[in-house]
Backbone as CSV, one residue per row, in Angstrom:
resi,resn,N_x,N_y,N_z,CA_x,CA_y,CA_z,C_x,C_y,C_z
1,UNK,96.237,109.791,68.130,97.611,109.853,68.628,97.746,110.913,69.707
2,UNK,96.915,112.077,69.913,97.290,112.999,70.328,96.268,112.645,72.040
3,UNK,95.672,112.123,71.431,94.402,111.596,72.902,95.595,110.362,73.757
4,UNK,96.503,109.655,72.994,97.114,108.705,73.785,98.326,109.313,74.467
5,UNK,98.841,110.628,73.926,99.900,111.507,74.253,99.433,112.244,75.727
6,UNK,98.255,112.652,75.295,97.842,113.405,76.399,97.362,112.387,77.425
7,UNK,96.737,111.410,77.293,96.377,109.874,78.374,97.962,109.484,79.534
8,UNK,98.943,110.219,78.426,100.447,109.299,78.908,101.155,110.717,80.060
9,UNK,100.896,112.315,79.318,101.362,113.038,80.413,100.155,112.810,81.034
10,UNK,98.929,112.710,81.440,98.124,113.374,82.444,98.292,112.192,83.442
11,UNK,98.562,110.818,83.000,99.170,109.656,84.029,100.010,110.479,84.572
12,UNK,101.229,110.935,84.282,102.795,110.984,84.526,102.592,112.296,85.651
13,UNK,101.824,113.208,85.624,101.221,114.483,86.434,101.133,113.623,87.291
14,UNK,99.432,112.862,87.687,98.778,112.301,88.601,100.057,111.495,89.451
15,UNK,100.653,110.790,88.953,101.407,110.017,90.111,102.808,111.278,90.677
16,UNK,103.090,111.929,90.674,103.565,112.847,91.409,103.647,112.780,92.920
17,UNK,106.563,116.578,92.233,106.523,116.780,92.619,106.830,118.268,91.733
18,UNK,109.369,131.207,92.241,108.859,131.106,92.273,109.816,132.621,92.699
19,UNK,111.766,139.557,95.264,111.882,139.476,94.155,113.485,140.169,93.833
20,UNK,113.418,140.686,93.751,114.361,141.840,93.683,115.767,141.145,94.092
21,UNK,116.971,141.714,93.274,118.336,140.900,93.712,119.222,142.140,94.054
22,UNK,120.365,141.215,94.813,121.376,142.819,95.136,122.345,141.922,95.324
23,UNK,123.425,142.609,95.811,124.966,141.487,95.463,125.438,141.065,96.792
24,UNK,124.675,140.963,97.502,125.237,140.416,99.059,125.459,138.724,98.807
25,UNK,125.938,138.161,99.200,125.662,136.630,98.915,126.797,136.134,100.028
26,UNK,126.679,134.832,100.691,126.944,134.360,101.537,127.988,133.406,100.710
27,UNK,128.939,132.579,101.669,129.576,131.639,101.031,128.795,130.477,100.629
28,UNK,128.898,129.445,99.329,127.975,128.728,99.244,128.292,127.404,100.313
29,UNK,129.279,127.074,100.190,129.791,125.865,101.264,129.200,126.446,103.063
30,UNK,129.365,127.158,103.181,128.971,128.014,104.273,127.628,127.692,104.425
31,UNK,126.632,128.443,103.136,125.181,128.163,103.380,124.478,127.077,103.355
32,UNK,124.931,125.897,102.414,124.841,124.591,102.275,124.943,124.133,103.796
33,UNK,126.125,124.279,104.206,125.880,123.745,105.689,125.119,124.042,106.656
34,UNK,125.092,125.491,106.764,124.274,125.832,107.645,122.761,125.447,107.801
35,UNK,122.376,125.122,106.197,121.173,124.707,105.659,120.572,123.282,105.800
36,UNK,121.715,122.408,106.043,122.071,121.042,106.294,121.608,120.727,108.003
37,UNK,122.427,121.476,108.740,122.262,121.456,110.455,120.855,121.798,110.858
38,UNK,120.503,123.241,110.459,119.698,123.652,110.410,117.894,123.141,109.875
39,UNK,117.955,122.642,108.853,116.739,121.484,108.556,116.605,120.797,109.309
40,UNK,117.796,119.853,109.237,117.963,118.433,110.175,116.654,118.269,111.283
41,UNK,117.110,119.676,112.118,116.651,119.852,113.536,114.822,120.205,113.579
42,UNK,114.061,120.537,111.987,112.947,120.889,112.064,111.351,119.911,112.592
43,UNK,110.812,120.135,113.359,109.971,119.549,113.789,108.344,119.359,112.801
44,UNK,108.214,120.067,112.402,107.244,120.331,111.318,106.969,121.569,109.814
45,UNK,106.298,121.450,109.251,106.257,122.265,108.290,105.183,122.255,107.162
46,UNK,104.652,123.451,106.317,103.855,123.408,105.250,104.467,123.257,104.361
47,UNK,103.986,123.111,103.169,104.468,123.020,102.158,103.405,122.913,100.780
48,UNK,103.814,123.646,99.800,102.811,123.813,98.870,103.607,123.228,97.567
49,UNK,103.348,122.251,96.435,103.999,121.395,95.256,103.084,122.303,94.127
50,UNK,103.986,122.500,93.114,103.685,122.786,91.845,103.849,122.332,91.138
51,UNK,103.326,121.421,90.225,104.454,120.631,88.665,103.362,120.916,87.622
52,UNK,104.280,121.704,86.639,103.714,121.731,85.386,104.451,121.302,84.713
53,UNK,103.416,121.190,83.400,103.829,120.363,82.347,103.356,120.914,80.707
54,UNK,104.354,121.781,79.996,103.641,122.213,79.448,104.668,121.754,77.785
55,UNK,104.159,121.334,76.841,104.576,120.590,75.099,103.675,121.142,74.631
56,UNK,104.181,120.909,73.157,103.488,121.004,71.750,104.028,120.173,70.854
57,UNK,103.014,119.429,70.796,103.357,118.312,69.697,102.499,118.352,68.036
58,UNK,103.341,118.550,67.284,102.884,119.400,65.754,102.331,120.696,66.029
59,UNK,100.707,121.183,65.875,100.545,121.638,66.563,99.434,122.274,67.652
60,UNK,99.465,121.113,68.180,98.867,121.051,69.287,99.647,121.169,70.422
61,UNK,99.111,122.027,71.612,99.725,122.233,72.676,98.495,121.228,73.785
62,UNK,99.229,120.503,74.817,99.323,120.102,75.562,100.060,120.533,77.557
63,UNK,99.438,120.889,77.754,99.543,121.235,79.354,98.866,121.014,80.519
64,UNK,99.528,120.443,81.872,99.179,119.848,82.693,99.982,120.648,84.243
65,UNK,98.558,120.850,85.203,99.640,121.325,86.280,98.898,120.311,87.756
66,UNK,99.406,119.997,88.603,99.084,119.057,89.535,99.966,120.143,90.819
67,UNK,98.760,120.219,91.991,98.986,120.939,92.854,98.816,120.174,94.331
68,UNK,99.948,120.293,95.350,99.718,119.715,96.208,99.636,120.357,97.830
69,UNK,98.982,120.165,98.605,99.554,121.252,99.849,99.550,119.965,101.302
70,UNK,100.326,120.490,101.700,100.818,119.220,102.658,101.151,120.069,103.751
71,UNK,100.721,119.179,104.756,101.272,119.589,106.162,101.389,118.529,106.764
72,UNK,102.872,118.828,107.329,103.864,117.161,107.673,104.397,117.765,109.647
73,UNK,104.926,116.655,110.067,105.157,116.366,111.452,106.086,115.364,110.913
74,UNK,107.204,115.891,111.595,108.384,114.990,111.076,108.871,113.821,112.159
75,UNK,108.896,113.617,113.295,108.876,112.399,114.028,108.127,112.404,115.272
76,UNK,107.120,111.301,115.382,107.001,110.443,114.389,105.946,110.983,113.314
77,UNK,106.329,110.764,112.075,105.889,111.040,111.062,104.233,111.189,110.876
78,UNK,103.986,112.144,110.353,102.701,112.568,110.098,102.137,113.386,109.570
79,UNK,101.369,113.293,108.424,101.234,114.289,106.986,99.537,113.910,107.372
80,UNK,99.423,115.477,105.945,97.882,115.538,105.758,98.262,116.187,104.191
81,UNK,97.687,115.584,103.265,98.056,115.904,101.766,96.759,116.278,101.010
82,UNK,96.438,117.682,100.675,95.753,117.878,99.167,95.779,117.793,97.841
83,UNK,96.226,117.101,96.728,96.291,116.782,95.567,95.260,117.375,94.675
84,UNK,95.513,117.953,93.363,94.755,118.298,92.117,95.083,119.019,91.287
85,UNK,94.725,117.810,90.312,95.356,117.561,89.108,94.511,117.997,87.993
86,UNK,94.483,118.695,87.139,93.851,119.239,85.587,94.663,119.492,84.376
87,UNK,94.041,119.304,83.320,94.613,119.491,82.309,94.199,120.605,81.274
88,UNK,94.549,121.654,80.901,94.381,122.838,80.347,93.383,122.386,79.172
89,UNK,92.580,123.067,79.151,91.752,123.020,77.662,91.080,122.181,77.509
90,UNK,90.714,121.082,79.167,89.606,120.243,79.224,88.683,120.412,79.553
91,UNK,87.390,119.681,79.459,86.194,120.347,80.080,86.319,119.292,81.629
92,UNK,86.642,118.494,81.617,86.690,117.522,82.717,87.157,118.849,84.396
93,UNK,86.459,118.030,85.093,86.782,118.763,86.611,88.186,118.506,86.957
94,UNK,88.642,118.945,87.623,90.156,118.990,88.835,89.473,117.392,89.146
95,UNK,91.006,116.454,89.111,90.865,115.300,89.853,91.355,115.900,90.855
96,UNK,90.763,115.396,92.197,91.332,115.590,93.679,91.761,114.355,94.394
97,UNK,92.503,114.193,95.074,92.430,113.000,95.856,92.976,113.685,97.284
98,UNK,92.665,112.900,98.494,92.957,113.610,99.951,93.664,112.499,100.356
99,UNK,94.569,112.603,101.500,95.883,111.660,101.872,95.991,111.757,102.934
100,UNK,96.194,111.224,104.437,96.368,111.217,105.686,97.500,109.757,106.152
101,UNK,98.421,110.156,106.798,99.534,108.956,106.809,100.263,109.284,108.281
102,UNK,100.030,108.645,108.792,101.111,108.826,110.148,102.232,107.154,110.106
103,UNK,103.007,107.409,110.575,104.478,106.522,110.854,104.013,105.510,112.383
104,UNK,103.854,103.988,112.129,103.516,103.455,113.203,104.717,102.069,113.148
105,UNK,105.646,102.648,114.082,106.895,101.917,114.063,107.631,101.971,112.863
106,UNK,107.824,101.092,112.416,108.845,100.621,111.101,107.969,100.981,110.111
107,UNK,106.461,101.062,109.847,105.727,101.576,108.554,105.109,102.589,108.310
108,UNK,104.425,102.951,107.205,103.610,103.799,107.531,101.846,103.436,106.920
109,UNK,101.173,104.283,107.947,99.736,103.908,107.453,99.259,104.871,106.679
110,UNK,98.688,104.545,105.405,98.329,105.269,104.594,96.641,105.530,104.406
111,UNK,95.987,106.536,104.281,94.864,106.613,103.930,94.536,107.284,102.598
112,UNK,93.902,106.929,101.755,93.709,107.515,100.530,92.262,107.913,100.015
113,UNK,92.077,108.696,99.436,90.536,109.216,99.363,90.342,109.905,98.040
114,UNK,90.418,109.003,96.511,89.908,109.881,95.389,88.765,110.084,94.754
115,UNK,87.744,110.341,95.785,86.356,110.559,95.458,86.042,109.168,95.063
116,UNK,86.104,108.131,95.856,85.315,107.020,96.044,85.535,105.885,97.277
117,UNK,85.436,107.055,98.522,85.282,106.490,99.455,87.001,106.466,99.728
118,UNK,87.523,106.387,101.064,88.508,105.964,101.900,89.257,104.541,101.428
119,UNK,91.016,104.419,101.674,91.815,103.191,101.167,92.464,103.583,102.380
120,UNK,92.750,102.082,102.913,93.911,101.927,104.312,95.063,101.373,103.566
121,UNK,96.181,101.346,103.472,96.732,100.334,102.670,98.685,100.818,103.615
122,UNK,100.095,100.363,103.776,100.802,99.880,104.268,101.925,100.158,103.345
123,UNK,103.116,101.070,104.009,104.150,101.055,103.127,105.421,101.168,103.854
124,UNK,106.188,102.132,103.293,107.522,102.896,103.937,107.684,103.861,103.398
125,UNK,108.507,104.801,103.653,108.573,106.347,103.628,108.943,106.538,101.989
126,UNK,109.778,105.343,101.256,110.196,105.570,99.931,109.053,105.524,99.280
127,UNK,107.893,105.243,99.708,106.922,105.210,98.656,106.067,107.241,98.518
128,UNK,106.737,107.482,99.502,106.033,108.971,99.434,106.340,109.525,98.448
129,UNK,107.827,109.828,97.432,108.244,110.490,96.650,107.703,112.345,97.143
130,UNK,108.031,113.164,95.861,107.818,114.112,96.069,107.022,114.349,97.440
131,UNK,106.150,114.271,97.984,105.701,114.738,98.949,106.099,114.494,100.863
132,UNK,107.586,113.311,100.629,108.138,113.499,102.084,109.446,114.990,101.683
133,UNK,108.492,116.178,101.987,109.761,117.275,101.666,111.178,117.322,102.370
134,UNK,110.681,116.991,103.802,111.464,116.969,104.574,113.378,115.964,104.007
135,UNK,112.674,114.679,104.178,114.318,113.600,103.228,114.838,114.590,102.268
136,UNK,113.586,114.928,100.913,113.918,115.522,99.853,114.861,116.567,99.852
137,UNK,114.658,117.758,100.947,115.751,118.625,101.256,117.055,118.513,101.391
138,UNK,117.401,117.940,102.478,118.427,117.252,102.786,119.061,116.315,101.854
139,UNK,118.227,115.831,100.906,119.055,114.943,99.857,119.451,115.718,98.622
140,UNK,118.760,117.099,98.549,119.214,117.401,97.461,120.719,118.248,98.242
141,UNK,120.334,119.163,99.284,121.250,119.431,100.249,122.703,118.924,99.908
142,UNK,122.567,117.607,100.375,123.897,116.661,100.457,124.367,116.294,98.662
143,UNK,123.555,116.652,97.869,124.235,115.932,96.374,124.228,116.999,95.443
144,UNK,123.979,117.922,95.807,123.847,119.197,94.667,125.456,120.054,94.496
145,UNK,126.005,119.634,92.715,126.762,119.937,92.434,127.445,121.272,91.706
146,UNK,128.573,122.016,91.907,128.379,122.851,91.496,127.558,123.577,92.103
147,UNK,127.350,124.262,93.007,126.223,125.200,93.332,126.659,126.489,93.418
148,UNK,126.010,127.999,93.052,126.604,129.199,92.392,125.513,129.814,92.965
149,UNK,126.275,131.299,93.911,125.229,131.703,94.738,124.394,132.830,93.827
150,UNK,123.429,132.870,93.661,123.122,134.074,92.634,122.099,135.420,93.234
151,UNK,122.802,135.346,94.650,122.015,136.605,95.276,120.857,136.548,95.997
152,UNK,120.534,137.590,96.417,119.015,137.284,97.245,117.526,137.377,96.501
153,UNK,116.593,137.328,97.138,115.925,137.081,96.294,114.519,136.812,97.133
154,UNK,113.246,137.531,97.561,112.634,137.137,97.904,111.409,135.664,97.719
155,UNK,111.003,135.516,98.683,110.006,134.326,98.793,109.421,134.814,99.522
156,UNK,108.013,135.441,99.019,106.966,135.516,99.753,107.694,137.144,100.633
157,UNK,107.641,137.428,101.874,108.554,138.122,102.343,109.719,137.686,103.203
158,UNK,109.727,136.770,102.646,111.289,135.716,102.770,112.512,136.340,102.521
159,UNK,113.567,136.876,102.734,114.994,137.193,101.896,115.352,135.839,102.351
160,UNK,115.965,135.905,100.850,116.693,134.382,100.921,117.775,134.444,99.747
161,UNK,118.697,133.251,99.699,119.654,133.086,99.056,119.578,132.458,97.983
162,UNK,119.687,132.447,96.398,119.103,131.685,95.909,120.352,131.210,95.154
163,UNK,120.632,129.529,95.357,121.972,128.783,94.570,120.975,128.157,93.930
164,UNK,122.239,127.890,92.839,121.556,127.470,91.403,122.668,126.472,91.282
165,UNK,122.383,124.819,90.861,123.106,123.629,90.532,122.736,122.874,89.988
166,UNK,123.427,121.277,90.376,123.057,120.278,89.354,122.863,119.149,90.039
167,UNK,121.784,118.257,90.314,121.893,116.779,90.443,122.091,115.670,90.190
168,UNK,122.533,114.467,90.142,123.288,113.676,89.357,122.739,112.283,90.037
169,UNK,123.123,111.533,89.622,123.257,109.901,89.621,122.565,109.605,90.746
170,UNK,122.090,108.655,91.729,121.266,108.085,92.100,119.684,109.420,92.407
171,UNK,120.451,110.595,92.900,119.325,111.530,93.072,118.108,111.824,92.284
172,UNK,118.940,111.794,90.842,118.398,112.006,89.516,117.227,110.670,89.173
173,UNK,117.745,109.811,89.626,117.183,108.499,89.818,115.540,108.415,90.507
174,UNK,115.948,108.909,91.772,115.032,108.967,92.566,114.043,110.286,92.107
175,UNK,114.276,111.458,91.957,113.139,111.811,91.299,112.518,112.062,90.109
176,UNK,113.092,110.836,89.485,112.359,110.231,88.496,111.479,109.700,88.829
177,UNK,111.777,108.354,89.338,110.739,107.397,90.501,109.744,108.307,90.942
178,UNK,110.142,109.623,91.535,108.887,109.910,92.208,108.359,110.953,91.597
179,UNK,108.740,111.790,90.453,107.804,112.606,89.513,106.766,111.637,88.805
180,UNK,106.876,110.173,88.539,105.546,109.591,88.273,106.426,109.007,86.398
181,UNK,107.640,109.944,86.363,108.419,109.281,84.793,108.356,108.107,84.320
182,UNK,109.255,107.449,85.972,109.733,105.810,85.519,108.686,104.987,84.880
183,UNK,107.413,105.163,86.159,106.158,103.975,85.904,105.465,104.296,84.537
184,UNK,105.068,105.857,84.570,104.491,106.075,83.214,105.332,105.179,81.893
185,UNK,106.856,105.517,82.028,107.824,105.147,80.358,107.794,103.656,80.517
186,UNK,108.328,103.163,81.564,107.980,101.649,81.542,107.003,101.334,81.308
187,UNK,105.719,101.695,81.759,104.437,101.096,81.074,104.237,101.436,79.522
188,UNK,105.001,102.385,79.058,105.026,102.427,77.730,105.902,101.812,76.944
189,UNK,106.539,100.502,77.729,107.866,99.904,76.946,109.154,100.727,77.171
190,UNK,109.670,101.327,78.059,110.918,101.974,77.900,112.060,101.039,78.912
191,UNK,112.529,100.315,78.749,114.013,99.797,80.262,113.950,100.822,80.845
192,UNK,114.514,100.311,81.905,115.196,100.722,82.991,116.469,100.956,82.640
193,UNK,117.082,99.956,81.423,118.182,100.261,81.523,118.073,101.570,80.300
194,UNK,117.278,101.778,79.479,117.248,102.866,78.390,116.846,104.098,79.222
195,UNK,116.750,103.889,80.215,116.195,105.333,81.475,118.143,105.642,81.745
196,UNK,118.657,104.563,81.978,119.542,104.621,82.940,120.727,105.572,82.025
197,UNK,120.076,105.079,80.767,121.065,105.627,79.419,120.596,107.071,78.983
198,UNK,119.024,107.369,79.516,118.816,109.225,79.355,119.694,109.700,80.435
199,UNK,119.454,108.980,81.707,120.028,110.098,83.072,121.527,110.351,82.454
200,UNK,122.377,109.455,81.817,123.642,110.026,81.251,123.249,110.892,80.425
201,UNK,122.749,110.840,79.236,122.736,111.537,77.968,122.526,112.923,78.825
202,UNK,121.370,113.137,79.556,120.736,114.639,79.912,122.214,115.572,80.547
203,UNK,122.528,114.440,81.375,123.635,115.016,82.537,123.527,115.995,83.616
204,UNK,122.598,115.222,84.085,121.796,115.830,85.202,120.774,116.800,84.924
205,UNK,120.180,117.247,86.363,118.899,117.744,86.315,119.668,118.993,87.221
206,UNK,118.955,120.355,86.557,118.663,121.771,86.847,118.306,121.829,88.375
207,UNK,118.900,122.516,89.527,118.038,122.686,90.598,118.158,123.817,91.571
208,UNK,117.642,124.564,91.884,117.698,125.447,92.222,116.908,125.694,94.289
209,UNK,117.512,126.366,94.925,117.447,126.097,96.342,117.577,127.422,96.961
210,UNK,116.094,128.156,97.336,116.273,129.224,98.092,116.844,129.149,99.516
211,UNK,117.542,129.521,100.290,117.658,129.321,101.632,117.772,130.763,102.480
212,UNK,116.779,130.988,103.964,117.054,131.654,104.123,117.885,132.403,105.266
213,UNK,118.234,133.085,106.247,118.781,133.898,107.166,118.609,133.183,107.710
214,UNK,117.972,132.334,108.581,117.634,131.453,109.237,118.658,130.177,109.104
215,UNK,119.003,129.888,108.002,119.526,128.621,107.201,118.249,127.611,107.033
216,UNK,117.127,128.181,107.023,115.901,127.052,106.350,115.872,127.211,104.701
217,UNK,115.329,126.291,103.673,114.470,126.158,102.982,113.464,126.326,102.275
218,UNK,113.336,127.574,101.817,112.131,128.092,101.441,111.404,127.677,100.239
219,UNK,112.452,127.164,99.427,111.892,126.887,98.111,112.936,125.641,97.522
220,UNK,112.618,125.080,96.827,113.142,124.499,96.133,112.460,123.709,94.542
221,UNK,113.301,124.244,93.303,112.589,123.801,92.196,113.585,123.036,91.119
222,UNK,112.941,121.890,90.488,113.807,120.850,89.688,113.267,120.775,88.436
223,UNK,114.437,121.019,87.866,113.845,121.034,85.930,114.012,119.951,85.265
224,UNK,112.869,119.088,84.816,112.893,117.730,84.335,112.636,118.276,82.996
225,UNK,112.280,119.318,82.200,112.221,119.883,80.905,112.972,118.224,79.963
226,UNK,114.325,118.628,80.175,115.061,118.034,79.114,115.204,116.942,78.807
227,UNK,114.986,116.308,80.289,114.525,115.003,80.785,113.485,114.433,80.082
228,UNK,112.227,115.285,80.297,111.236,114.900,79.251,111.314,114.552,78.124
229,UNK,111.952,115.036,77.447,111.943,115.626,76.077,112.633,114.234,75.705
230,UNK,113.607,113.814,76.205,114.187,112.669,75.327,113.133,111.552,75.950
231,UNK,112.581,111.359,76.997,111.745,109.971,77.652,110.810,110.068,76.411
232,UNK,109.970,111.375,76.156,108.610,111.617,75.788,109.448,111.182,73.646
233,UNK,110.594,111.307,73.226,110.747,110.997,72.115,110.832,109.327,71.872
234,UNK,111.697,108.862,72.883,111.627,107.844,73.129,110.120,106.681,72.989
235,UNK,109.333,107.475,73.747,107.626,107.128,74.024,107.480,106.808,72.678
236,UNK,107.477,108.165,71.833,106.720,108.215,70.263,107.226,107.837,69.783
237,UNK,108.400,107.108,69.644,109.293,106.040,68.457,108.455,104.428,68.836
238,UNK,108.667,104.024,70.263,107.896,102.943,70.951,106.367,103.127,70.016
239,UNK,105.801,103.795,69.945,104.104,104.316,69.595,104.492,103.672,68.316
240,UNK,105.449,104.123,67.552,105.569,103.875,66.204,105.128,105.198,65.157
241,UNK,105.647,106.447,66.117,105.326,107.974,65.754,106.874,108.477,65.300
242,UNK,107.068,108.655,63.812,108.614,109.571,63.785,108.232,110.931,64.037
243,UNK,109.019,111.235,65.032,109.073,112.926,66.033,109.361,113.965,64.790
244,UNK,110.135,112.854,63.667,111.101,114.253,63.105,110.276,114.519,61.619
245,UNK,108.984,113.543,61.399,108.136,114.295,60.597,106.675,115.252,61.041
246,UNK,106.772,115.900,59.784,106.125,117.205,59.559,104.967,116.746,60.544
247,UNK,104.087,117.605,61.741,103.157,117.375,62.379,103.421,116.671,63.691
248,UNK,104.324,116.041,63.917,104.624,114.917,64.993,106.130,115.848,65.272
249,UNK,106.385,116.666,65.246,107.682,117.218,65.706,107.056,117.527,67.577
250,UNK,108.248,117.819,68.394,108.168,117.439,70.111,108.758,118.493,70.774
251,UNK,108.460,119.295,71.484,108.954,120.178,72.089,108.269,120.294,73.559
252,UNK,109.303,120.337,74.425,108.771,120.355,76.103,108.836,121.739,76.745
253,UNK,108.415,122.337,76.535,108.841,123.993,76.833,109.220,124.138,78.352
254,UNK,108.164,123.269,78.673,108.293,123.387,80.414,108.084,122.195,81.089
255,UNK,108.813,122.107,82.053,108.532,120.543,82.919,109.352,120.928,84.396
256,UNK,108.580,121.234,85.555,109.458,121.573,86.933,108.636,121.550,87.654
257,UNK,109.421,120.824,88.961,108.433,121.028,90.227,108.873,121.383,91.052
258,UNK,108.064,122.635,91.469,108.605,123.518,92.668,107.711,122.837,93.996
259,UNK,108.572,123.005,94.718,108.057,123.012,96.693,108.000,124.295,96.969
260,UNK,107.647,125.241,98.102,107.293,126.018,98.518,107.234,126.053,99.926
261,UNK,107.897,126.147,100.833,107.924,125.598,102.323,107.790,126.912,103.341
262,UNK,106.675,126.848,104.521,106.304,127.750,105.048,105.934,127.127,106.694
263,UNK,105.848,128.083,107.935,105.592,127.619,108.804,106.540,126.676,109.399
264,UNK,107.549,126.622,109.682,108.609,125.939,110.703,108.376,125.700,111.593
265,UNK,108.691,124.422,111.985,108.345,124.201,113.641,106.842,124.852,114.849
266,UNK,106.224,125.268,113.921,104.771,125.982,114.349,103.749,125.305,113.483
267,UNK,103.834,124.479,113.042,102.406,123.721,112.305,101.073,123.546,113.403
268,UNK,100.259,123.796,113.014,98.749,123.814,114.140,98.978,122.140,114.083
269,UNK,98.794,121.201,114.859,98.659,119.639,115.144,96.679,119.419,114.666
270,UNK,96.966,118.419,114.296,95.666,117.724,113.624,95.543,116.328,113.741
271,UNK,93.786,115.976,114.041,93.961,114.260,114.184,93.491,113.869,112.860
272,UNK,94.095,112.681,112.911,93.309,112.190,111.584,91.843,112.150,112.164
273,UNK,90.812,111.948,111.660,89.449,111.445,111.540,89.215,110.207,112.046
274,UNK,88.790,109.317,113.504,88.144,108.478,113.502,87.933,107.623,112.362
275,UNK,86.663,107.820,112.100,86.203,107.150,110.940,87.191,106.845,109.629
276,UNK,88.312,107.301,109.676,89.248,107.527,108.207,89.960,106.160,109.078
277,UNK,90.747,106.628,110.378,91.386,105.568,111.199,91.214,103.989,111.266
278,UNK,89.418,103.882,111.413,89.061,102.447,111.401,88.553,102.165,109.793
279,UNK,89.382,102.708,108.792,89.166,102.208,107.402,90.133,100.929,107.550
280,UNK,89.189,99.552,106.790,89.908,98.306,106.586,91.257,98.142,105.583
281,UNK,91.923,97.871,105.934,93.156,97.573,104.413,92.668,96.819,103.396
């Protein structure tokens, strides 16, 4: 049971998306906007993904962290992605996989590389999830409720502003879809419409948004914790596991994925590889 638990987060990882305070704080409607105009206009950027994943189920602990570093060119579109993924307390290596995608008209071309050779394969930008940061900003930007300024707060040697809110209804949606949730619970028997019935129950998702002097982006992190916790009970009833006896009890201690955004409009330019280029679809 505990090998199919851990089979179901280390899927849910793989498809995948941080000092000091003082009381200055800006208006939040104020910074929101400024933060809004201000992105909009960015030409490129780094960016580094964190998602961990850390339960105990009876008692066994279970933890998973998947790391990504990306460097994007925002029109026309063009990324270069590092991925790797491990699971605590395995002997198994870091899965890696490498990613190269530029925007050619209306699609995008994808290259994929998880240690068995190069994939060409054809999409659109919704299939990026977590890793188009750029949309992601701006969408949480535009839907984040409630937001409460809670002071400054470095990043890196960043001063920045750090609001703390809530996301809701289709947003909540979408990074589900793209934390890797939906496909994992559906393949375990869960609806769409019994998903549609956690995003109420939870009532939104935790999110938090450094911004700085500038009005950029420095950070941004989303707490799927609670989220988990009812999908992943859900899972073990489907299994035919009761959560609420002795040994099989469920706890998600941790579940969030932070971005990390660095380098504005100064990204070094890079070609893809020839040889990656004339890979067949």
């Amino acid at each position: 049971m505990k090998h199919r638990l851990q089979y179901f987060l280390f899927a849910l990882t793989l498809l995948v998306a941080i000092t000091g305070c003082s009381s200055k704080q800006q208006n939040t409607g104020t910074l929101i906007e400024t933060a809004q105009t201000n992105m909009s206009q960015i030409t490129s950027l780094q960016a580094k993904m964190n998602m961990v994943v850390n339960m105990t189920m009876g008692t066994e602990k279970v933890a998973t962290a998947t790391t990504a570093d990306i460097t994007a060119f925002i029109k026309p579109l063009k990324m270069k992605i590092e991925i790797a993924s491990r699971m605590e307390s395995s002997t198994a290596k870091d899965t890696v996989m490498e990613m190269y995608l530029q925007e050619n008209n209306s699609t995008i071309d994808l290259y994929t590389n998880a240690g068995t050779g190069w994939f060409h394969t054809q999409g659109d930008k919704e299939k990026l999830g977590q890793f188009e940061v750029y949309d992601n900003i701006l969408s949480y930007l535009s839907a984040i409720e409630n937001p409460v300024n809670k002071g400054t707060e470095k990043i890196g040697n960043i001063s920045t502003q750090r609001l703390e809110g809530t996301l809701k209804g289709e947003v909540v949606k979408k990074i589900v879809e793209e934390s890797g949730i939906l496909s994992s619970a559906t393949s375990m028997g869960i609806s769409e419409e019994d998903l549609q019935k956690i995003y109420d129950e939870t009532g939104g998702l935790p999110i938090t948004l450094w911004i700085g002097e500038d009005g950029l982006v420095y950070q941004y992190k989303t707490d799927i914790s609670k989220l988990m916790q009812v999908i992943m009970e859900k899972t073990l009833a489907l299994m035919g596991i009761d959560s609420t006896k002795n040994g099989n009890s469920l706890s998600v201690e941790d579940a969030t994925i932070t971005m990390t955004c660095s380098e504005f409009n100064s990204v070094k330019d890079f070609d893809i590889p020839k040889e990656i280029l004339e890979t067949k679809k």
